[in-house]
LUMFI-430522 format. One record per residue (C-alpha): residue in three letters; x negated, y, z. Coordinates in steps of 0.2 Angstrom, whole numbers, always signed. Example, Ala and Ser with C-alpha at 12.3 -4.5 7.8 and 13.67 -1.06 7.14 Angstrom:
2
ALA|-62|-22|+39
SER|-68|-5|+36
//
This chain:
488
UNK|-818|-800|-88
UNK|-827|-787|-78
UNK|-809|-774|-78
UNK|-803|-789|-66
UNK|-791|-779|-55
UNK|-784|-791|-39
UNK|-775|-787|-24
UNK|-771|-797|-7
UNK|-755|-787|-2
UNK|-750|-793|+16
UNK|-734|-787|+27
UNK|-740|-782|+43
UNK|-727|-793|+52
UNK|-737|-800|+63
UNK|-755|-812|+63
UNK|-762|-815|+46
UNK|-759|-833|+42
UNK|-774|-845|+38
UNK|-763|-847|+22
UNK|-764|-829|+19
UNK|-784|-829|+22
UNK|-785|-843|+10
UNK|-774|-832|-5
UNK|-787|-816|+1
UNK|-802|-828|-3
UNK|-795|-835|-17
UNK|-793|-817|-22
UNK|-811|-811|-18
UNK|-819|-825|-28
UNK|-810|-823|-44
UNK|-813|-803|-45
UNK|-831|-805|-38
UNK|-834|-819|-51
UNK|-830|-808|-62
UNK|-838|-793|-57
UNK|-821|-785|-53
UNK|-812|-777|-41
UNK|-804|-785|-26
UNK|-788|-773|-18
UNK|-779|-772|-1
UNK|-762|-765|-1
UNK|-750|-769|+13
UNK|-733|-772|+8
UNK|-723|-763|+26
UNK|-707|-761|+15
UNK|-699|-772|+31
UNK|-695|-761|+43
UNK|-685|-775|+53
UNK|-700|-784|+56
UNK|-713|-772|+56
UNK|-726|-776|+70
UNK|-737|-760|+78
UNK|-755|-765|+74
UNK|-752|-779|+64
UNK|-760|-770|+49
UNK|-778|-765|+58
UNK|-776|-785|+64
UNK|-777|-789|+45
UNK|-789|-777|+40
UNK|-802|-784|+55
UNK|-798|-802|+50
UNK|-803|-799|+33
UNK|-820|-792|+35
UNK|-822|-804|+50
UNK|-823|-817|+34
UNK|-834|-806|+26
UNK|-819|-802|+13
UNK|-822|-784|+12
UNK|-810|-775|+0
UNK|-815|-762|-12
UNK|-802|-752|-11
UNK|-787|-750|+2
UNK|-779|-740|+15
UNK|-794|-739|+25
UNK|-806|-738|+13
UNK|-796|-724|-1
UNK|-798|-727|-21
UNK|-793|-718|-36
UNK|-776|-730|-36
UNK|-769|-725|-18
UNK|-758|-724|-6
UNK|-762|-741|-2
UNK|-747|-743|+9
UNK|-730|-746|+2
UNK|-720|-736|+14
UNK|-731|-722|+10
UNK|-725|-724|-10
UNK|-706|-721|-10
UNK|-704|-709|-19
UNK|-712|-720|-35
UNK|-699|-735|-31
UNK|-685|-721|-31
UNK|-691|-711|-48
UNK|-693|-732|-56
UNK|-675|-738|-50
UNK|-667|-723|-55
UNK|-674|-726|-73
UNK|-669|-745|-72
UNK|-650|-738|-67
UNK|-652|-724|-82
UNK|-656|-739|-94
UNK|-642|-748|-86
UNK|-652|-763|-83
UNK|-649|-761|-62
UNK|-635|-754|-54
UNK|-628|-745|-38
UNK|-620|-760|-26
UNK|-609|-752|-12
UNK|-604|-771|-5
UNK|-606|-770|+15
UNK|-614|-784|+26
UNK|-599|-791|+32
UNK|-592|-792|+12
UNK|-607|-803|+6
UNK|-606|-815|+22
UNK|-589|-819|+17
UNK|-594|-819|+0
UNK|-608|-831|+7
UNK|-598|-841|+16
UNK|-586|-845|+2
UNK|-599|-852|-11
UNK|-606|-861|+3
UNK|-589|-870|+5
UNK|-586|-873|-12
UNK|-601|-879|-14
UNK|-597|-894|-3
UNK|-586|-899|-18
UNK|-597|-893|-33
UNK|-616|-893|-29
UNK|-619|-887|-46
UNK|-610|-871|-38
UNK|-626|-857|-33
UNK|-624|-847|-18
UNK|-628|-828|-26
UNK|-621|-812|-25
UNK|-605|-811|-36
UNK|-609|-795|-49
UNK|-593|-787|-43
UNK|-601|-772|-42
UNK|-608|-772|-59
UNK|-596|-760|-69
UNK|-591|-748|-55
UNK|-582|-733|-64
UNK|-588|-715|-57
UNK|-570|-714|-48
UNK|-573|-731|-39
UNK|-591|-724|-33
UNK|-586|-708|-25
UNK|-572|-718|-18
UNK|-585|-729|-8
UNK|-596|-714|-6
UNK|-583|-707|+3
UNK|-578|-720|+15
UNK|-596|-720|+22
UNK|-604|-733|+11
UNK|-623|-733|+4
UNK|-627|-740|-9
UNK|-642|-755|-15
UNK|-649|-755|-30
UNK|-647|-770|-38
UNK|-656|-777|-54
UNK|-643|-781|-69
UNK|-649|-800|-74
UNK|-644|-799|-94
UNK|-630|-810|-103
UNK|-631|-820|-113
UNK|-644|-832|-101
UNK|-660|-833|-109
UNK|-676|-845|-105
UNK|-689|-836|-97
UNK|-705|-844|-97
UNK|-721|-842|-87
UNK|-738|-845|-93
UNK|-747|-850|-75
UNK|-765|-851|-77
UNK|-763|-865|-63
UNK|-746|-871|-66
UNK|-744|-870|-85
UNK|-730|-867|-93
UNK|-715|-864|-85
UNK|-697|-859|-90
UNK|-685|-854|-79
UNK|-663|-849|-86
UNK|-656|-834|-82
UNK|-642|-840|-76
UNK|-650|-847|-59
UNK|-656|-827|-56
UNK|-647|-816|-43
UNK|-642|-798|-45
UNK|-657|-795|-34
UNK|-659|-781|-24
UNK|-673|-766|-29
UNK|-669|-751|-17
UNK|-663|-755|-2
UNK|-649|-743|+8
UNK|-662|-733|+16
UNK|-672|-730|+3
UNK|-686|-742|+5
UNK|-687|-754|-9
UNK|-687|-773|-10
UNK|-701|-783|-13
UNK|-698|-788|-31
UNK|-698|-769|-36
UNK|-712|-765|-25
UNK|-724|-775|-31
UNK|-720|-774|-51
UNK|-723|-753|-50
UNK|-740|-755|-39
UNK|-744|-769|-47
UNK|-743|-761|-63
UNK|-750|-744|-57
UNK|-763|-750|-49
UNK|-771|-761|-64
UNK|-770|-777|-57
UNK|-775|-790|-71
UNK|-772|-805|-63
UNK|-760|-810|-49
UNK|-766|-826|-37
UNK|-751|-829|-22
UNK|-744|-843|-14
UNK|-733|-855|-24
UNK|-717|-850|-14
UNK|-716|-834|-26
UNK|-717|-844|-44
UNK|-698|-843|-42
UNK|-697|-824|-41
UNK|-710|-822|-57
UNK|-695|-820|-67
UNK|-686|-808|-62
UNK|-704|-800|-62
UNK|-704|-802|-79
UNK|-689|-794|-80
UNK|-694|-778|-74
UNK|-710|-778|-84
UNK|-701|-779|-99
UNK|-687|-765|-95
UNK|-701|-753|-91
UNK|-711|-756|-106
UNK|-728|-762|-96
UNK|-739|-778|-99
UNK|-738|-791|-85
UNK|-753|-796|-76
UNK|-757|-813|-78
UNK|-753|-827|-62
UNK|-759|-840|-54
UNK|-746|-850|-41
UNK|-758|-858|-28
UNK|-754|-875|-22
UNK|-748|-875|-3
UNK|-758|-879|+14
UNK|-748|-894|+22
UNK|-749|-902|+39
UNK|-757|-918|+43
UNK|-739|-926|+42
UNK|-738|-915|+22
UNK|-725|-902|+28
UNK|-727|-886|+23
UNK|-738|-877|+36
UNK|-728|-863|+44
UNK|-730|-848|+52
UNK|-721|-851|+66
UNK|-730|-870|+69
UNK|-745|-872|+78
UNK|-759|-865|+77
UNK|-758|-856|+62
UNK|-765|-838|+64
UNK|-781|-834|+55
UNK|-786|-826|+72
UNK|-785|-840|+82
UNK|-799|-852|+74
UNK|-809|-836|+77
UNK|-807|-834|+95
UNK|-808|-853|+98
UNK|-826|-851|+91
UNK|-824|-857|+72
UNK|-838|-848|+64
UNK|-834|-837|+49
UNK|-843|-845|+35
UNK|-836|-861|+43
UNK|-817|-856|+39
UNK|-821|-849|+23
UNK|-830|-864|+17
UNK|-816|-876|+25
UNK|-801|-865|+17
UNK|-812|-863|+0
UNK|-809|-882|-5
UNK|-792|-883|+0
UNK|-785|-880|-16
UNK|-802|-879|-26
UNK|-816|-892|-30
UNK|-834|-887|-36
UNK|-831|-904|-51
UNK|-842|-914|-38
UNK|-845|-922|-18
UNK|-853|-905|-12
UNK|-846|-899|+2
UNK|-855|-886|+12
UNK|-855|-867|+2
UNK|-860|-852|+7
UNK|-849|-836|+2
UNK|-862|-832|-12
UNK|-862|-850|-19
UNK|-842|-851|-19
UNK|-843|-831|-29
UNK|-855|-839|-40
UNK|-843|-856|-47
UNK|-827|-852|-40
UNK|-814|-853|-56
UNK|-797|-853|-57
UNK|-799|-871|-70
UNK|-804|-879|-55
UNK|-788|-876|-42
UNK|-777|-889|-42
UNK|-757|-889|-41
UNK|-754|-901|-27
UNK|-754|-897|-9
UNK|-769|-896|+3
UNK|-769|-905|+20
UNK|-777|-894|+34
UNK|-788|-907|+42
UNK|-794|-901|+60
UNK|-807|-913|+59
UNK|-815|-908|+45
UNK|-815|-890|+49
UNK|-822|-897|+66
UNK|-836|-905|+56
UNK|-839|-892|+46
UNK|-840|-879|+61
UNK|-851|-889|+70
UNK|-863|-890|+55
UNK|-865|-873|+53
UNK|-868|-870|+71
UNK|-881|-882|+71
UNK|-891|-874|+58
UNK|-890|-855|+67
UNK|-906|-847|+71
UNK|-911|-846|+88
UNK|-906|-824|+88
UNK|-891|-829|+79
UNK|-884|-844|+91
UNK|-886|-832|+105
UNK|-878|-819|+98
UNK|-862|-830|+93
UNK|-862|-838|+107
UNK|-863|-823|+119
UNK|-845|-817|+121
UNK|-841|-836|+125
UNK|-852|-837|+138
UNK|-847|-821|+144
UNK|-829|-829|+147
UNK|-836|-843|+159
UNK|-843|-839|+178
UNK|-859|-846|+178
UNK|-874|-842|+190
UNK|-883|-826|+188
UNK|-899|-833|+178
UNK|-908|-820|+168
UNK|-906|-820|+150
UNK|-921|-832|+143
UNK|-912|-845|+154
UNK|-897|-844|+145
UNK|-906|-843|+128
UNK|-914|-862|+131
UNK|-897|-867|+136
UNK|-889|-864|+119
UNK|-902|-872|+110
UNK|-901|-884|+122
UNK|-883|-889|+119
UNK|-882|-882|+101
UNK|-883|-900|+94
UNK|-867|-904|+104
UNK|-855|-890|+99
UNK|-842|-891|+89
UNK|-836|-874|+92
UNK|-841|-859|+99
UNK|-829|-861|+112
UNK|-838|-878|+119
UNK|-852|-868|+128
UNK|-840|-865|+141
UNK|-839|-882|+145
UNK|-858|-886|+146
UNK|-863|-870|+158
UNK|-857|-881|+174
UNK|-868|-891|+171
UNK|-883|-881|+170
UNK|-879|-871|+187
UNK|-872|-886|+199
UNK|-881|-886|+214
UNK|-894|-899|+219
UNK|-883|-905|+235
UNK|-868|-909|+227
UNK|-862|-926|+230
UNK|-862|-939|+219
UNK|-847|-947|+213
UNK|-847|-966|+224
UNK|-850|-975|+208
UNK|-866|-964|+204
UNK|-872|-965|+221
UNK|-871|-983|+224
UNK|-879|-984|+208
UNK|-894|-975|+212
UNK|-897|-985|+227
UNK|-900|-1000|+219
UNK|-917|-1008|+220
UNK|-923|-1004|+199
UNK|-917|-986|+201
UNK|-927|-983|+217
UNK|-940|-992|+209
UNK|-940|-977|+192
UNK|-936|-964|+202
UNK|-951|-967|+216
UNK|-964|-969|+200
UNK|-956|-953|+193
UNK|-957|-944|+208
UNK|-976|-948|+212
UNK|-982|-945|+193
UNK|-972|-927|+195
UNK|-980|-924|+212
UNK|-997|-924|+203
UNK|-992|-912|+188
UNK|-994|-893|+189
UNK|-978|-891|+179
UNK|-965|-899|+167
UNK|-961|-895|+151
UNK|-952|-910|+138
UNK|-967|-918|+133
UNK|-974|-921|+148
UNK|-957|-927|+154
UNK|-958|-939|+139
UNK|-975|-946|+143
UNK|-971|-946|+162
UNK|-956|-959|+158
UNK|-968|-968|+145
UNK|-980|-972|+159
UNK|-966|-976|+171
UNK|-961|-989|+158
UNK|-976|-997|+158
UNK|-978|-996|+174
UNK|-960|-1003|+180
UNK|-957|-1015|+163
UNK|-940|-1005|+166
UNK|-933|-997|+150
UNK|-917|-991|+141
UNK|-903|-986|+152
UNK|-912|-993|+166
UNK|-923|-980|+165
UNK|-917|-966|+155
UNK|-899|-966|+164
UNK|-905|-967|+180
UNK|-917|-954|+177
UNK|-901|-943|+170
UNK|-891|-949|+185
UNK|-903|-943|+196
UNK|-910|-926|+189
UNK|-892|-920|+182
UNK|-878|-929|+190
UNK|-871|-935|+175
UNK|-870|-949|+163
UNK|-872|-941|+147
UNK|-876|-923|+140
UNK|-890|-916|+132
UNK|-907|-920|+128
UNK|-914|-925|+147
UNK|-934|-920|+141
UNK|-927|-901|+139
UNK|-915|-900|+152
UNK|-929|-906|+166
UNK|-941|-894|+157
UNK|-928|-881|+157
UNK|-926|-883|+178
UNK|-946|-888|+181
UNK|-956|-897|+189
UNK|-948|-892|+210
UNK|-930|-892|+206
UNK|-933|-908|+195
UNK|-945|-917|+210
UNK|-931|-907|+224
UNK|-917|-918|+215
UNK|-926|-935|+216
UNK|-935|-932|+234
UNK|-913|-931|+238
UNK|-908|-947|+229
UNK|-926|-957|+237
UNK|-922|-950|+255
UNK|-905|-955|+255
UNK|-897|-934|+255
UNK|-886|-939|+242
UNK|-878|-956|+248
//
């Protein structure tokens, strides 16, 4: 299967969906599993809707995930232009064959005629639910006199497709749903070519589909409905279909669709909340697919070398935050030290935070980098680094600290550190191994109130590091304040 030909054709109508990101994956893997090649068209037939930068969003989001496109409007190829507005003329030269072989029609109905149309179906309806709500045909069999009559009055004409009588089955062979057969009779007259010349999406994607070379089609399942009117067109033009492949929705926790207009559902915004990359992919890849075992942690390499279509399931996937959080964590934790800092720079760069020179800032991610589960995270862990030795203590923390076994750790502490040169983790470790031994105090009595004293708080990171990380004076400077009483 190396002539595999896929494309990920997005409307630029704003932030590309994690749902879209998942069909572009999907996507990717099939054509690189296959030594094929993986296409980006963008599909900015809507004018309505268009949205100024949208498209260059796409485009960075994609090679953000490392899903780099062989071909596209950025990139060029032998099959361009890559953008639908800039292929009119094709969609014109194909309807007007279509209307030639009088399998779609000239429609000169107004807005205002279909509403009522609409809203009379919709009515009856209420009576006969059998009833569909669809365009009418009575534009069907216009005679040439009853054209230029419209033509005159200031109408423009649709292009509309003609769905044949008698209804027939149509059957679709989905390579993740099976077999499935649709009746004519529930197909609309649907619209090619718009008024203004731009076409619809159902003739838009059967002509670049086609001329492009695309083998097999992977999108969402909301389109299995459309395949056959698809279909249609493939068979009026004369051209083999591509094959398909319906891929099963992504659902909320509560198993409701996941829509783009809910939550937090742009690709974009895992990125700048500080998911990781690989993270996403990897979290996105098994939602839908499964490698046939319990392995859950890929790298985009791994997922190109197993990924198969065999394996893609038709039920809907839940979108689990907490899962993806695990996930993100894991792969931050494993970052090299070069790499952490790097990811975690622009975050950092978002937080005030004293003005420490680099290598400070360097220990303090790997410092926290256990801790993260995003990116983002850092921001929360700085203040804690640069809080200044005389801030108060909460009371609680204060009173506690006075107590007679915390004075009694602290002053052992202080004294061993007095002696020392310097301070880095292992020496802090022996140091509180001798002042166990020393005391008989262990466990939170020793370790909290040593974390109490040295950092102000309760919890956080690794306390050996952190005291090496602010050395032996600032370390000595914070317990000489809790032992004379500055702090209480």
């Amino acid at each position: 299967m190396s002539d595999v030909r896929v494309r990920f054709a997005p409307s630029p109508t704003g932030a590309l969906h994690v749902g879209g990101l998942r069909t572009a994956l999907f996507n990717y893997l099939f054509a690189k599993h296959h030594g094929g090649r993986f296409i980006l068209r963008i599909e900015d037939t809507d004018q309505e809707r268009f949205v100024a930068g949208a498209e260059d969003g796409i485009v960075e989001m994609l090679h953000w995930a490392g899903l780099v496109p062989d071909e596209g409007p950025h990139l060029g190829g032998d099959n361009g232009p890559y953008r639908q507005s800039e292929r009119r003329e094709l969609y014109a030269k194909y309807a007007a064959r279509l209307i030639e072989q009088g399998h779609a029609y000239q429609c000169y109905v107004t807005p205002a005629e279909l509403e009522r149309m609409r809203a009379g179906q919709m009515e009856a309806q209420k009576s006969d639910p059998a009833l569909l709500v669809k365009y009418d045909g009575r534009h069907r069999d216009l005679s040439d006199k009853e054209r230029r009559r419209f033509e005159n009055e200031g109408r423009k004409a649709v292009v509309r497709m003609r769905i044949p009588e008698p209804e027939e089955q149509i059957v679709v062979e989905d390579l993740i749903r099976g077999r499935v057969v649709f009746n004519s009779s529930q197909l609309d007259d649907q619209v090619l070519l718009k008024s203004d010349g731009f076409p619809t999406y159902h003739l838009a994607v059967v002509v670049d589909d086609h001329l492009m070379g695309i083998t097999h089609i992977l999108r969402a399942e909301e389109w299995l409905s459309s395949t056959p009117k698809h279909l249609y067109l493939y068979r009026w033009l004369g051209w083999e279909p591509p094959k398909t492949a319906h891929l099963p929705l992504l659902l909320n926790a509560d198993r409701s669709k996941m829509s783009k207009r809910g939550g937090d559902t742009a690709a974009g915004v895992y990125r700048d909340k500080g998911f990781l990359p690989e993270a996403l992919v990897n979290f996105l890849a098994l939602l839908g697919w499964n490698p046939g075992d319990d392995r859950e942690v890929f790298s985009l390499e791994d997922l190109i070398a197993e990924f198969t279509l065999e394996r893609v399931g038709k039920s809907g996937s839940v979108f689990d935050l907490d899962k993806l959080n695990w996930m993100n964590q894991g792969y931050i934790g494993k970052l090299p030290p070069d790499d952490l800092y790097a990811a975690l720079r622009p975050f950092i760069d978002r937080t005030p935070h004293a003005a420490e020179d680099e290598e400070v800032l360097r220990q303090i991610c790997l410092i926290v980098q256990p801790s993260l589960v995003t990116l983002a995270d850092i921001g929360g862990h700085l203040p804690f680094f640069f809080r200044p030795g005389d801030a108060p203590l909460a009371p609680e923390l204060a009173n506690a600290l006075a107590g007679e076994e915390a004075q009694t750790v602290i002053s052992a502490f202080r004294e061993r550190l007095r002696a020392a040169d310097g301070l880095d983790a292992p020496g802090f470790k022996e140091m509180m191994k001798a002042v166990q031994k020393e005391t008989g105090i262990k466990g939170k009595g020793l370790w909290g109130t040593m974390r109490w004293a040295i950092t102000r708080e309760a919890e956080g990171p690794d306390l050996a590091k952190v005291a090496a990380l602010f050395g032996r004076d600032k370390v000595l400077d914070r317990l000489e304040r809790v032992l004379g009483g500055i702090d209480k």
